[in-house]
Phi, psi and omega in degrees: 000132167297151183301295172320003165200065174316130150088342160279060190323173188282152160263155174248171182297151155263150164265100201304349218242351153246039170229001206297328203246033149278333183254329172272010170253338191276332197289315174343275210295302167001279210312322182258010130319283185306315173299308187290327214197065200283342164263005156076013180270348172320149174286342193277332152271030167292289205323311185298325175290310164236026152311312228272289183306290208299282189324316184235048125015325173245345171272301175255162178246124184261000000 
């Protein structure tokens, strides 16, 4: 793991077919997140907003 992103583990491949209704509760919770707070500017989400910019920082534009 990199030092820069302490407390965030590598993501791994999911097994759809023994992780689905696990991946339909992280979507859950995504969605409404995003609905309350689409830009991540809230205080109970910075931390999440910029867990997101450090990982994927080179990838996406935030």
């Amino acid at each position: 793991m990199e030092q820069g992103n302490i407390g965030l583990p590598e993501f791994k491949i999911a097994n759809l077919f023994e992780d689905i209704e696990m991946l339909k509760s992280v979507q859950s919770v995504a969605i409404k997140i995003m609905e309350d707070d689409p830009n991540l500017e809230k205080e109970k989400n910075i931390k999440l907003k910029k867990q997101i910019e450090n990982k994927f920082k080179d990838r996406i534009e935030i």
